[in-house]
PLY file of the C-alpha trace (Angstrom):
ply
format ascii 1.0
element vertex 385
property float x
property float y
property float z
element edge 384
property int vertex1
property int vertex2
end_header
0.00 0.00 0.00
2.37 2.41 -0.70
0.26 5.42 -2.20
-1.99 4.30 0.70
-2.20 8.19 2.63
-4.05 9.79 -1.21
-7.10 8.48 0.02
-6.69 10.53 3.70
-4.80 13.34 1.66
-2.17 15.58 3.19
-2.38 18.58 6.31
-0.21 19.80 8.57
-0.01 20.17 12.18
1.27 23.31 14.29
1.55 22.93 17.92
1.73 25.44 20.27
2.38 24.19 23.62
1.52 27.28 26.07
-1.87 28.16 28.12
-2.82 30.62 30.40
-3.57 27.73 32.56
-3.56 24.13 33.11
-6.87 22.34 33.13
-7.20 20.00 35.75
-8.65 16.90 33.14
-6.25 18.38 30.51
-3.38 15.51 29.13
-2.03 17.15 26.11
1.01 18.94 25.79
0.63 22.23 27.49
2.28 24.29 29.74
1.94 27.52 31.22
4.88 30.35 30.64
5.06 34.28 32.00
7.02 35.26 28.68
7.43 33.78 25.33
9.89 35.17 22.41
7.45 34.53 19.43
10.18 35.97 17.18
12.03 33.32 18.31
9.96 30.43 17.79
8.76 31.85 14.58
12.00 31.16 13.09
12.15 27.49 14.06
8.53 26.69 12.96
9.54 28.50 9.93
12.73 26.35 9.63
11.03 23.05 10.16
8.08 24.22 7.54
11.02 24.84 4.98
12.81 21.34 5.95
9.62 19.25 5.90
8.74 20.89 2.71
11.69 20.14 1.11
10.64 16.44 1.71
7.15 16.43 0.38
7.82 18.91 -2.61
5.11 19.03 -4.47
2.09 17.64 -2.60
-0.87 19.65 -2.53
-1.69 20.94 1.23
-5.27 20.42 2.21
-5.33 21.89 5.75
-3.78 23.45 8.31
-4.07 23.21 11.97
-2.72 25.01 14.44
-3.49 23.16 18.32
-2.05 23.33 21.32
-1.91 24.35 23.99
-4.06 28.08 23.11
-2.68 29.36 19.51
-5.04 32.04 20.05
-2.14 33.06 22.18
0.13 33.57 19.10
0.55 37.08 17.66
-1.02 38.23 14.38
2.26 38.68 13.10
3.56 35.06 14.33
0.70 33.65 12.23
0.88 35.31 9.33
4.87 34.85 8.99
3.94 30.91 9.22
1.07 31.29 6.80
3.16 32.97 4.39
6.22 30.27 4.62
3.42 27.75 4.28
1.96 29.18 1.02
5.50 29.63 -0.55
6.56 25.77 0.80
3.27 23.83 -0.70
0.69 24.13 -3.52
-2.39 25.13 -1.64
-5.72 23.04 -2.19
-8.19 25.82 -3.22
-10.74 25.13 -1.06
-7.85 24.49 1.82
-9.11 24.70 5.56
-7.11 26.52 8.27
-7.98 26.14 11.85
-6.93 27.89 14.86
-7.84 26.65 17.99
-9.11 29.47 20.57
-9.86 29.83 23.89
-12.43 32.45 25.29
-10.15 34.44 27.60
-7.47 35.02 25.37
-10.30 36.31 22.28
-9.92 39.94 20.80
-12.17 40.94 17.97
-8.64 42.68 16.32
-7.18 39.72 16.78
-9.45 37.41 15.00
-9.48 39.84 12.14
-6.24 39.52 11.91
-5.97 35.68 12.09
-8.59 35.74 9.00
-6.46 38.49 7.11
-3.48 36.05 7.56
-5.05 32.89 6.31
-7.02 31.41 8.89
-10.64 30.70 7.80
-12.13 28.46 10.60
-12.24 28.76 14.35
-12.25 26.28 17.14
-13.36 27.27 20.64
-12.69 25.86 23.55
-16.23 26.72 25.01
-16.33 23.24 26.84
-19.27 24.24 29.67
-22.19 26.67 28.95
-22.69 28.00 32.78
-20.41 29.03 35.30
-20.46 26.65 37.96
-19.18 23.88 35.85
-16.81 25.82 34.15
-14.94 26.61 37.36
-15.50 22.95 38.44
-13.69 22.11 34.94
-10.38 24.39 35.81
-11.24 27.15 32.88
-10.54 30.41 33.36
-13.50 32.33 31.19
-17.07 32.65 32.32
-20.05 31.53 30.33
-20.92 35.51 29.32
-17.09 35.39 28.13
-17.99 32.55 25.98
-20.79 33.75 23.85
-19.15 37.02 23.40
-16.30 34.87 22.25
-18.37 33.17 19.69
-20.48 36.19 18.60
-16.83 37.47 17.90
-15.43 34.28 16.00
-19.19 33.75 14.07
-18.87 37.78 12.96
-15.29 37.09 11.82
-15.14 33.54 10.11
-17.82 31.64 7.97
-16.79 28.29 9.60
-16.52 28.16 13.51
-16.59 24.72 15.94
-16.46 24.40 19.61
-16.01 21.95 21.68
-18.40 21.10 25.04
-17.73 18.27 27.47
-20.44 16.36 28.95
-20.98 13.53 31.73
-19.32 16.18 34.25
-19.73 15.69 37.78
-23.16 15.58 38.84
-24.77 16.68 35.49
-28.00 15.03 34.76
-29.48 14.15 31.47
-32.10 16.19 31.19
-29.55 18.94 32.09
-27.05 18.32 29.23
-30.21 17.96 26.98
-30.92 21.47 27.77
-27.28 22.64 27.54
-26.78 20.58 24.32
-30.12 22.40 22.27
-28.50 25.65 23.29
-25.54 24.86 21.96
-27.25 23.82 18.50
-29.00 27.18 18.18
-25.88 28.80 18.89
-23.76 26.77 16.53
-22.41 27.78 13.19
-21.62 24.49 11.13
-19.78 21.96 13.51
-19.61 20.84 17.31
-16.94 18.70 18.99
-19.15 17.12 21.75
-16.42 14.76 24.48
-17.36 12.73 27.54
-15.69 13.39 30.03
-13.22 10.79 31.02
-10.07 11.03 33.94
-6.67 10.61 32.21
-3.35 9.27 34.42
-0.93 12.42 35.21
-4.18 14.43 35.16
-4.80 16.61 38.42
-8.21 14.88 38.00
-6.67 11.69 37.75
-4.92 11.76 41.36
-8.12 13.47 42.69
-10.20 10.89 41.83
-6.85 7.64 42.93
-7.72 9.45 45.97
-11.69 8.84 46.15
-11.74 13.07 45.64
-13.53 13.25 42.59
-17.11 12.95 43.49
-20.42 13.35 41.24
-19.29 11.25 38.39
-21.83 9.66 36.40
-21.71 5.69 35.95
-21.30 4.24 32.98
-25.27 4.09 32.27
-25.75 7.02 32.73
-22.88 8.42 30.15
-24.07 6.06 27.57
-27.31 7.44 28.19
-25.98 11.00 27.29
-23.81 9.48 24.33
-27.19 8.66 22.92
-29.53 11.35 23.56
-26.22 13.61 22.16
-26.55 12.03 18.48
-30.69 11.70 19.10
-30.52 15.81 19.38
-28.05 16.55 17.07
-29.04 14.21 14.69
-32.81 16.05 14.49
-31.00 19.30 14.74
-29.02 18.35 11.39
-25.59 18.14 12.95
-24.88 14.67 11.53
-22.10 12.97 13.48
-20.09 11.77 11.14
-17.63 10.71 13.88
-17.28 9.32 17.18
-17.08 12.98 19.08
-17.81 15.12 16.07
-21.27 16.63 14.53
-21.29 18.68 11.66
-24.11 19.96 8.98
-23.39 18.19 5.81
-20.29 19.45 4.07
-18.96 21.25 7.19
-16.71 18.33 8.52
-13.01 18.62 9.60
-11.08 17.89 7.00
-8.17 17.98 8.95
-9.47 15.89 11.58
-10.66 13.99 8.54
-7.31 13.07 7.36
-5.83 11.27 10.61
-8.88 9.66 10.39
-8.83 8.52 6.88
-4.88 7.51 7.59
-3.88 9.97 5.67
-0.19 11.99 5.52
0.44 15.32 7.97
3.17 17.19 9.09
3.94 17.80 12.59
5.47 20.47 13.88
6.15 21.45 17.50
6.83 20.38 20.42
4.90 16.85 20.95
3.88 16.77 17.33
3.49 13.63 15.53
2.95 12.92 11.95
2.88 10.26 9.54
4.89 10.48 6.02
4.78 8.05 3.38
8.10 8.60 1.56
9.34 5.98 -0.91
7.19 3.48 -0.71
7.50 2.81 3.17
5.22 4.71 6.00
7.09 6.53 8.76
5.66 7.74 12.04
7.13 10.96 13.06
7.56 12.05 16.61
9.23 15.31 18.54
10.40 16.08 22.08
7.75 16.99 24.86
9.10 19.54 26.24
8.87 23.24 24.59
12.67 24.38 25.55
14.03 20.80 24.42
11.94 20.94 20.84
13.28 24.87 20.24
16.92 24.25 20.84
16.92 20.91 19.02
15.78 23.16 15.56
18.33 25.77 16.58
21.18 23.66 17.21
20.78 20.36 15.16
18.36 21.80 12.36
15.52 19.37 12.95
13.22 19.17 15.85
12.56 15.33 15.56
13.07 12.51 17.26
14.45 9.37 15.42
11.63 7.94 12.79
9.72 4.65 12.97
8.85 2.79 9.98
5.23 1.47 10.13
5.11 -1.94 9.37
2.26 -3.57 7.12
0.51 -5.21 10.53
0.77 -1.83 12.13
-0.38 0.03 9.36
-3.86 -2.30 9.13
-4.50 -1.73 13.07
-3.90 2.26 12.54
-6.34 2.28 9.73
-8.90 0.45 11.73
-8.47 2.10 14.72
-8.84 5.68 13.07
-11.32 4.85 10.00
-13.36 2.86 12.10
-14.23 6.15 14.51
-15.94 7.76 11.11
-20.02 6.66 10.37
-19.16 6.01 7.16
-16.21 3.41 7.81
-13.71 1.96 5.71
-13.70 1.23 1.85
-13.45 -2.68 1.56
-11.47 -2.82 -1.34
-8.65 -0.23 0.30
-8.71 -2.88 3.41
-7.78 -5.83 1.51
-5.20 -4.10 -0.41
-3.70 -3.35 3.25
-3.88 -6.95 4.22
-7.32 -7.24 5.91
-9.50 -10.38 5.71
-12.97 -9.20 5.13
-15.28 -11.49 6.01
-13.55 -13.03 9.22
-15.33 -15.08 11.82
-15.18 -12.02 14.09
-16.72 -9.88 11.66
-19.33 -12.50 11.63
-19.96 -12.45 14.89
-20.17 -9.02 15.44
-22.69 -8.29 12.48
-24.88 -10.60 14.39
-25.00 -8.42 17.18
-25.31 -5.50 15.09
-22.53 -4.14 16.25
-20.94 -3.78 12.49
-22.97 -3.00 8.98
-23.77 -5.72 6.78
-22.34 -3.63 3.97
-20.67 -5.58 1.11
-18.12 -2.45 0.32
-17.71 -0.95 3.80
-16.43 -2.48 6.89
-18.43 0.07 9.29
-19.74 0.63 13.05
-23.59 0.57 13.62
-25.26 3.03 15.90
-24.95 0.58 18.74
-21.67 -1.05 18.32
-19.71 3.19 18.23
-19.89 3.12 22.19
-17.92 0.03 22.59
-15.56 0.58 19.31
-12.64 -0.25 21.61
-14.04 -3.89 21.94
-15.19 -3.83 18.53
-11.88 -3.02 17.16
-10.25 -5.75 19.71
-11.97 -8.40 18.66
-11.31 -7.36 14.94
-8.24 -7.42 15.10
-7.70 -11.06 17.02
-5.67 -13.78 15.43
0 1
1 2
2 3
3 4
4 5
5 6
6 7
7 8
8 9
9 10
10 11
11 12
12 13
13 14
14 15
15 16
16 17
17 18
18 19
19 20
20 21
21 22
22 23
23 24
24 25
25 26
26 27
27 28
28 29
29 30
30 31
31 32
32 33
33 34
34 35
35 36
36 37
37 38
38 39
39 40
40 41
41 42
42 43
43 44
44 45
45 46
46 47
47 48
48 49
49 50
50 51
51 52
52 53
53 54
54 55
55 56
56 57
57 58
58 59
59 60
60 61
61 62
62 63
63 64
64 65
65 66
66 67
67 68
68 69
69 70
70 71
71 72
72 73
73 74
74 75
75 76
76 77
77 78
78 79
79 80
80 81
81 82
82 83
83 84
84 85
85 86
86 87
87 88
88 89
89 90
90 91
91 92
92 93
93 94
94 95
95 96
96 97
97 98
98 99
99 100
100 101
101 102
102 103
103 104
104 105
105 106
106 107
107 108
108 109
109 110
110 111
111 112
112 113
113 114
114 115
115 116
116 117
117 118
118 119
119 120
120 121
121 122
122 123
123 124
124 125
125 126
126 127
127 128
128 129
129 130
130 131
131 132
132 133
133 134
134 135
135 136
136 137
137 138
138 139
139 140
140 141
141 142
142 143
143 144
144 145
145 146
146 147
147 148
148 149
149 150
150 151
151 152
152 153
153 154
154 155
155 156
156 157
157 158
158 159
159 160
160 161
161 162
162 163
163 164
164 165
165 166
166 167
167 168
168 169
169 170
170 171
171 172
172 173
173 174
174 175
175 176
176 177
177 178
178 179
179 180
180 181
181 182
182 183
183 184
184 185
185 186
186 187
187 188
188 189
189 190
190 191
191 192
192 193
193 194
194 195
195 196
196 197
197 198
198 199
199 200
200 201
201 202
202 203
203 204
204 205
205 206
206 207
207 208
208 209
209 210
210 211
211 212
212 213
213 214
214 215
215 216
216 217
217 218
218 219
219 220
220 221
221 222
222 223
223 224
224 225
225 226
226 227
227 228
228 229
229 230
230 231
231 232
232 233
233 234
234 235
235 236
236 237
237 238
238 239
239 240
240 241
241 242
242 243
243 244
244 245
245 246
246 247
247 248
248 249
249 250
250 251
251 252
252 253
253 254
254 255
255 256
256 257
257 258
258 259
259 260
260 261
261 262
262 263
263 264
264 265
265 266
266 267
267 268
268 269
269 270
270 271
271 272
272 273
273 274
274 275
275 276
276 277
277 278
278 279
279 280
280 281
281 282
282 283
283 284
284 285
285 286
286 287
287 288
288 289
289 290
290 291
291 292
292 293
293 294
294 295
295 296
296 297
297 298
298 299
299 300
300 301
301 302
302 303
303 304
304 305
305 306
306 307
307 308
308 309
309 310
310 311
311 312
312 313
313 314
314 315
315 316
316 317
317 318
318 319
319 320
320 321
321 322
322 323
323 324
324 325
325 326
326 327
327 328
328 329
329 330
330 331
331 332
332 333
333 334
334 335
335 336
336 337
337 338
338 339
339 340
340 341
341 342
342 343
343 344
344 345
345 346
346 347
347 348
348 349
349 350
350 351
351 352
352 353
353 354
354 355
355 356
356 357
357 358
358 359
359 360
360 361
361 362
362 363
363 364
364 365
365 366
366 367
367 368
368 369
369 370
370 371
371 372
372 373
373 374
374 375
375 376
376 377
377 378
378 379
379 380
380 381
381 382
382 383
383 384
């Protein structure tokens, strides 16, 4: 499969690592920093656009995402200086998508305008409660007033604009994420990112709740509950969700998010990043150091900010495009699975179409309705010997 990644296409990946804060349920790479020479790190995201370029000369970029972290803590200036090495590195898809990620506190209607002059064209907001008492409970530092000014802002300022809520928090009730998750649809431009809430080792929620601190947490009824009455309303509202976490209207889907889904080739850049690169024939997984001082003076001084590159093999390659293509409703193309080495038709896949858990679909391997809250078993017991 070694054109495999055309049918994912190719994005890149920016990361900026700093907050304002850290979020107690957070586990991604952030950290929080009084001062931070943009100048500086422009020039090594620069320098690692130009050397990763130089590798995939000639592909045609299809997005752009800048995460973190809060890039919505980056300058105007800082943007647009990566936008414009970007635009002279690849050709540019003309209907490309570039994301920011933003979080209400650090929101600026000057800002945002000049994010959009610079290239960006959709917004992501970290919204994640709509009232005040859970926010605070969740570790963010903006109120619910700050967040709808926030999106008035980003809806005035960008024709495509997602953000992201969390749900099953402590001692929510259905009916009151029902009511939370209608306002949200009126509010919402095109797309929402709708997560359960769930308590990650290394987390500050993680040790509160090793310690029996963590109190109001739904049980697992309950939660699937709210995973179903969360595609019931959307559903009706016509926010399709076309994956696991994600709802859009039709035509308004990630298609950055889309491409790590669809096993498709990215970029990363950053501290933390990861990527995947198909180069020759042979897939690589591409990794960088954690930490935002290490990742900076590894560019500086040894011209690269990556660690040493994996080659995928064929067996790894199969479980990655399961495990990512399986999370979309509309699955995996049959005929792309065998070409990657995948028996379709297996006694597991048997087994599990009888308890409609996977589509009897002759030219996609997909996930029913019911069997998308247990995908992790689903995807176990596809891929046993």
């Amino acid at each position: 499969m070694p054109e495999d990644w055309r049918h994912g296409g190719f994005g890149l990946y920016l990361h900026w690592p700093f907050c304002q804060a850290k979020c107690p349920y957070c586990d991604f790479n952030s950290h929080v920093t009084a001062n931070v020479d943009q100048d500086r790190w422009g020039r090594a995201y620069v320098s690692e656009i130009r050397r990763l370029g130089a590798e995939t000369d000639g592909r045609v970029l299809q997005s752009v995402f800048f995460g973190g972290g809060t890039p919505s803590l980056m300058s105007v200036s800082l943007v647009d200086t990566i936008m414009r090495e970007i635009r002279a590195t690849w050709p540019i898809a003309n209907d490309i998508e570039v994301t920011l990620e933003a979080n209400p506190t650090s929101t600026e209607a000057d800002r945002f305008r000049g994010y959009r002059d610079a290239g960006v064209n959709r917004v992501s907001l970290g919204i994640q409660a709509l009232n005040d008492h859970d926010l605070r409970r969740l570790g963010r530092m903006h109120s619910a007033a700050e967040a709808m000014t926030a999106f008035h802002v980003a809806r005035d300022t960008f024709e495509r604009v997602s953000f992201d809520l969390i749900y099953a928090r402590q001692d929510q009730t259905l009916n009151q994420w029902k009511t939370e998750l209608t306002t949200a649809l009126d509010m919402a431009v095109d797309h929402l990112s709708l997560y359960q809430l769930t308590i990650e080792d290394g987390t500050v929620f993680g040790q509160r709740d090793a310690l029996g601190q963590l109190k109001g947490l739904p049980d697992d009824d309950l939660g699937a509950d709210m995973y179903f009455a969360t595609q019931e309303i959307c559903a009706a509202a016509g926010f399709v969700g076309y994956e696991t976490s994600n709802h859009a209207r039709p035509g308004a889907e990630s298609t950055h998010n889309r491409i790590y889904w669809q096993s498709g080739d990215y970029v990363g850049i950053g501290p933390g990043a990861q990527g995947r690169l198909t180069r020759n024939g042979h897939r690589w997984g591409t990794a960088t150091p954690l930490a935002p001082g290490a990742w900076l003076n590894q560019v500086e001084k040894e011209g690269h900010g990556e660690d040493p590159r994996e080659q995928i093999n064929r067996a790894d390659a199969l479980t990655e495009l399961l495990l990512m293509g399986l999370r979309l409703a509309e699955g995996l193309d049959r005929d792309r699975l065998a070409a990657a080495g995948y028996q379709n038709g297996n006694a597991q896949e048997r087994e599990l179409a009888a308890l409609d858990l996977i589509a009897k679909d002759p030219t996609r391997l997909r996930v029913t309705p019911a069997g998308r809250p247990v995908l992790n078993g689903v995807l176990r017991a596809l891929l046993a010997d």
